[in-house]
C-alpha positions as CSV (number, residue, x, y, z in Angstrom):
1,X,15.3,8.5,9.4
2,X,13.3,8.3,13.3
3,X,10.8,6.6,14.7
4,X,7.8,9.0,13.9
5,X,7.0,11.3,17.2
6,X,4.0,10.4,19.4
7,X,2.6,14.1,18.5
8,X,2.5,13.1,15.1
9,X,1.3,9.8,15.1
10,X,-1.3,10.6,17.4
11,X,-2.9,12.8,14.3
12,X,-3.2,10.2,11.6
13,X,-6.7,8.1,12.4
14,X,-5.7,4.5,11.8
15,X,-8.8,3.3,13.4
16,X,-10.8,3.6,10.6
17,X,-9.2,0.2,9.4
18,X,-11.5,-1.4,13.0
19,X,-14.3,1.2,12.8
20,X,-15.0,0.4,9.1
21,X,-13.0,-3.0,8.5
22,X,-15.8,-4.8,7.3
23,X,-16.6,-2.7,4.5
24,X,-13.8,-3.4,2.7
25,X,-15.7,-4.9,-0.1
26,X,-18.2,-2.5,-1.0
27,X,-18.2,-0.7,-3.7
28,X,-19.7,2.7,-1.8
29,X,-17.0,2.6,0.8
30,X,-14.1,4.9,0.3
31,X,-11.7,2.0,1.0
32,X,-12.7,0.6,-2.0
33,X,-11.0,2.6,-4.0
34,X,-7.9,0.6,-3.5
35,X,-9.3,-2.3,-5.4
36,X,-10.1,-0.1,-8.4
37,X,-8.0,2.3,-8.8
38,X,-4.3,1.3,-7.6
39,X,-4.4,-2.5,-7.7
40,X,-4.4,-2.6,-11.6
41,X,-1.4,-0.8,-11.8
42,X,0.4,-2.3,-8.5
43,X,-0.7,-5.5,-9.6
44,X,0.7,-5.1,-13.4
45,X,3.8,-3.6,-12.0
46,X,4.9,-6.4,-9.4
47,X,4.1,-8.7,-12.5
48,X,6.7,-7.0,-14.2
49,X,9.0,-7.9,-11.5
50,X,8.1,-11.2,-11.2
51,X,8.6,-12.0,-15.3
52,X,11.8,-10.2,-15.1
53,X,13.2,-12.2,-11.9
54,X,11.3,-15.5,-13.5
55,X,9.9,-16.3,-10.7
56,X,7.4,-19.3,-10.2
57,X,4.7,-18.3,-8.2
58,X,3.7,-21.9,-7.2
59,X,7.3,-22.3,-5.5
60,X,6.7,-19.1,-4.7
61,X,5.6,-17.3,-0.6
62,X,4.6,-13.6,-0.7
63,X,3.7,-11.6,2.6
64,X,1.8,-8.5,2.2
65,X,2.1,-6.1,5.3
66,X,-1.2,-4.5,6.0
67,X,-3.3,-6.2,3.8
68,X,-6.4,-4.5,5.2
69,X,-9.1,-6.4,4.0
70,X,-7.5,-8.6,1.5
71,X,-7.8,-6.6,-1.8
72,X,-4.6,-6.7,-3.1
73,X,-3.4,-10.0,-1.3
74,X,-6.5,-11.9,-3.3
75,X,-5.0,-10.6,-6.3
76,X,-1.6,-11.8,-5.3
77,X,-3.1,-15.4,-4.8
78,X,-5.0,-15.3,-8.3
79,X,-1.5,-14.7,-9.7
80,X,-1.0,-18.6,-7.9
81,X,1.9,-17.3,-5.1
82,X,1.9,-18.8,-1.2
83,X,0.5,-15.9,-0.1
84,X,0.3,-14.1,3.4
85,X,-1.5,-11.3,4.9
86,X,-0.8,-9.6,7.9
87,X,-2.4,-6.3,9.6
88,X,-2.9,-5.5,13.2
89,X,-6.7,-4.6,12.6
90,X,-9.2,-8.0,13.6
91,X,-12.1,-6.3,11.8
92,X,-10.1,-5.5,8.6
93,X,-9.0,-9.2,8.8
94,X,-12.1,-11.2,9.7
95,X,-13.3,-9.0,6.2
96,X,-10.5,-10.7,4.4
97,X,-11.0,-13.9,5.8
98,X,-14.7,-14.4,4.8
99,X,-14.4,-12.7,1.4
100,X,-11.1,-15.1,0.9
101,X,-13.7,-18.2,1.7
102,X,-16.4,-16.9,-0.7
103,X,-14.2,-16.6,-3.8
104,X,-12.5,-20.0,-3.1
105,X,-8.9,-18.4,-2.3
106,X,-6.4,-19.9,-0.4
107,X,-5.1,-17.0,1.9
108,X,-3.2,-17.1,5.5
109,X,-3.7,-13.9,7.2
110,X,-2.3,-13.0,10.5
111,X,-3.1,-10.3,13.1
112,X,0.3,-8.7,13.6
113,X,2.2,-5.5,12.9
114,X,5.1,-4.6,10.3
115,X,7.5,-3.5,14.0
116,X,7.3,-6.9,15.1
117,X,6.8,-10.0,12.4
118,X,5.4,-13.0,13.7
119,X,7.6,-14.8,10.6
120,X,11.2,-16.7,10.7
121,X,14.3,-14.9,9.3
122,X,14.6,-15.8,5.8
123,X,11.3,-17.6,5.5
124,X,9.4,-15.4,3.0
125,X,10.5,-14.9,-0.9
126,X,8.9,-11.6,-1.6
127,X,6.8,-8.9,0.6
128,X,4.4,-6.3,-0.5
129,X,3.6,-3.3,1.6
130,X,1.3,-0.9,-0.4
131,X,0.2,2.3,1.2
132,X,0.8,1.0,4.3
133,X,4.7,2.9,5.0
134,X,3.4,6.4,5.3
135,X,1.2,4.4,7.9
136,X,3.2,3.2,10.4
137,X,4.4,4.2,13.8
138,X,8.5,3.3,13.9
139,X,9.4,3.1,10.1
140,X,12.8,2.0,10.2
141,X,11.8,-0.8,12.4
142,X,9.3,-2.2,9.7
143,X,12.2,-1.9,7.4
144,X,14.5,-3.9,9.4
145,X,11.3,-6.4,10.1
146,X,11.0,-6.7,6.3
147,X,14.8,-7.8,6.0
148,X,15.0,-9.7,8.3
149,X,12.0,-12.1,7.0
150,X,13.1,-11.9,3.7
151,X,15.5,-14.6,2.1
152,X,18.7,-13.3,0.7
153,X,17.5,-12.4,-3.5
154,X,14.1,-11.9,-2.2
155,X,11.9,-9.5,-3.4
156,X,10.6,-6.1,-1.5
157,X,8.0,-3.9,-3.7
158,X,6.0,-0.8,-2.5
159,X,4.7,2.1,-2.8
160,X,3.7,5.4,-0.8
161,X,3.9,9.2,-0.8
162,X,6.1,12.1,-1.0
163,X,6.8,14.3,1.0
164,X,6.1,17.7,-1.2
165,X,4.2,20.6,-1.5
166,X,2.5,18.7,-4.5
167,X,1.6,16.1,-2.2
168,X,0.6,18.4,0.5
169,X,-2.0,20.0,-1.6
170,X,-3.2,17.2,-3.8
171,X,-3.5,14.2,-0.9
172,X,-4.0,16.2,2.1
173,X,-5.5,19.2,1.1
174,X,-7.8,18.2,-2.0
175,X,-8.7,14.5,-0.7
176,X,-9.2,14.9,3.1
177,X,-10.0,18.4,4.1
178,X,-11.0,21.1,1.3
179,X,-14.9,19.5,1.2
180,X,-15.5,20.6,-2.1
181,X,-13.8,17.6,-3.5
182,X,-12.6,15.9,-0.4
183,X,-13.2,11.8,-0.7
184,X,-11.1,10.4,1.6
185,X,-11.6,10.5,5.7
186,X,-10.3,12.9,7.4
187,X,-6.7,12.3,9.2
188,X,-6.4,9.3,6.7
189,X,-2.8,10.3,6.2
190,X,-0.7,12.6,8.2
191,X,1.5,14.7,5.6
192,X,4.3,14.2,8.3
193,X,4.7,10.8,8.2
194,X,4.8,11.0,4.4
195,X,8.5,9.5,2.8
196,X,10.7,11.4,0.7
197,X,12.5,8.3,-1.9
198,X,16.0,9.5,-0.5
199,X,14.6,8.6,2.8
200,X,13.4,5.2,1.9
201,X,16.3,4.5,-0.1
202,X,19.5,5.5,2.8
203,X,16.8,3.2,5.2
204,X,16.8,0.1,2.6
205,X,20.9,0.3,2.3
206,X,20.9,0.4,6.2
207,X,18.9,-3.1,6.0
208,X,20.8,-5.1,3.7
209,X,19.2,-4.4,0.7
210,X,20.1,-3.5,-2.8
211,X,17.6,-0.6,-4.2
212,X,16.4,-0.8,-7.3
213,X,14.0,1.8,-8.6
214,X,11.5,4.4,-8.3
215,X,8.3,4.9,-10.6
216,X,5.8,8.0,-10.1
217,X,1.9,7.5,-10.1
218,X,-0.2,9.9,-11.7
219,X,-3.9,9.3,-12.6
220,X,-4.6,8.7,-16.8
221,X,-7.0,12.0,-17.0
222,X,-6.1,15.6,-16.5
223,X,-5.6,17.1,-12.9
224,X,-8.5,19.3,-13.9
225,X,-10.9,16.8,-15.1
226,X,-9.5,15.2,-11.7
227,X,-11.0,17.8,-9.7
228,X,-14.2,17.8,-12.3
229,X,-14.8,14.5,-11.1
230,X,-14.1,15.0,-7.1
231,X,-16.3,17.6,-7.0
232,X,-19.1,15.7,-8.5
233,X,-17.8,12.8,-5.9
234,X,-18.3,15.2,-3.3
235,X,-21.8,16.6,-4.2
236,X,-23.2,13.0,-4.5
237,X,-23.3,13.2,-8.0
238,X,-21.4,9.7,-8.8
239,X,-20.7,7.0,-6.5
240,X,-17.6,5.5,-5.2
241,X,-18.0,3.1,-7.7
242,X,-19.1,5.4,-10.5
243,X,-15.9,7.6,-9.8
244,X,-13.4,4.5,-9.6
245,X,-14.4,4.1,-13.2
246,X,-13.2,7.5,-14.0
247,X,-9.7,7.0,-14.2
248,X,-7.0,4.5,-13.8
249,X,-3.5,4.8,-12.2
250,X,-0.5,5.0,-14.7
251,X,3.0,4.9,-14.4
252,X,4.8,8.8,-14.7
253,X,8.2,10.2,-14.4
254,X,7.4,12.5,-11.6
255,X,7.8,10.9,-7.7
256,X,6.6,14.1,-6.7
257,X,3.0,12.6,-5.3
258,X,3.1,9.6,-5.0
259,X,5.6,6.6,-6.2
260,X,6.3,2.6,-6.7
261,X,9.4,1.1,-6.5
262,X,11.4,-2.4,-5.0
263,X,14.3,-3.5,-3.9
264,X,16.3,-6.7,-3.5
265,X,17.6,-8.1,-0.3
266,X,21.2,-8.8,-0.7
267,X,23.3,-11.8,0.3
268,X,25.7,-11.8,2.8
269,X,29.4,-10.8,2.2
């Protein structure tokens, strides 16, 4: 897999993450979403991972790449890990950095990008990168960046889309451009840049690590009462915050939207 083309990436409208970074927090901002609706389950899931590795989160360091405003890496420091937040938006982080003071969280976050690390190699025990790969400009560089940081045993867990009709229609189609359920701002994610988990996988073995699984994510209600609810979204019906309460992210069979999975970076021969 390439470096996404400039034609491409020139579509998908990362700015938002500056234009709207300090609205991370509140509960009528799109954004928001990511606190109610996928945390539970990635948060539930890496806990999984880190009871079946027994790993001590005190002794612990865990990097998130693109932490945005800090939702999921305050979750990660609740859990007790070092924890690490890195993201190339200033807005985004100064967000993360004042809600990380007012809940009395111990957080280091970093203006940087997943292509270039400001970390030693072999420094960090586990990284997170949650909707964040289907974001990036030069994909197989962040992957290399993530090794290379990474101790040898450490832990890499993520999640992103597919690159499928299903997701075509559902994430692009239904979320960002058909208005009468769209939620999501337009050119939030470029169908393009999504990743296919063969893709991901022959990228991981190219970086030294050992891949471990793949888990869909499918929403606990029926795609039609899905689209019941967007509409209603989209009418101003129910709130960001009213919809978020909706539903909750579960784990499926089917990668054929959207998936989780991690990997673990092996040690040298």
């Amino acid at each position: 897999m390439k470096k996404v083309s400039e034609e491409i990436y020139r579509r998908i409208d990362n700015n938002i993450y500056n234009l709207e970074g300090n609205r991370w927090w509140q509960p009528g901002f799109s954004l928001n979403l990511i606190r109610t609706l996928y945390n539970p389950f990635r948060v539930e899931y890496s806990k999984n991972i880190f009871e079946k590795f027994k790993i001590n989160p005190e002794k612990t360091s865990v990097l998130e790449v693109g932490c945005g405003g800090g939702l999921l890496s305050e979750e990660i420091a609740r859990m007790g890990f070092i924890t690490t937040g890195i993201d190339p938006s200033e807005q985004s982080l100064n967000s993360a950095v004042i809600h990380a003071r007012e809940s009395n969280l111990k957080i280091n976050y970093v203006k940087g990008t997943g292509e270039n690390l400001p970390f030693q190699k072999s420094s960090l025990d586990v990284v997170l990168c949650c909707d964040v790969l289907e974001h990036v400009h030069d994909l197989p560089k962040v992957i290399s960046e993530i090794s290379r940081v990474l101790k040898a045993g450490g832990l890499f867990i993520y999640d992103t889309f597919n690159r499928t009709y299903f997701s075509k229609i559902s994430v692009i189609k239904i979320l960002q451009e058909w208005k009468q359920w769209a939620i999501m701002p337009p050119d939030l994610h470029v169908w393009e840049m999504f990743i296919k988990p063969d893709e991901i996988i022959s990228l991981l073995a190219e970086n030294q690590f050992t891949w471990k699984e793949h888990r869909g994510i499918k929403p606990d209600i029926s795609y039609l009462r899905m689209l019941n609810n967007l509409h209603r979204r989209a009418k101003g019906e129910l709130t960001y915050e009213e919809f978020g309460k909706k539903f909750r992210m579960v784990e499926s069979n089917s990668t054929q939207i959207m998936y989780i999975g991690y990997a673990v970076k092996s040690f040298p021969l």
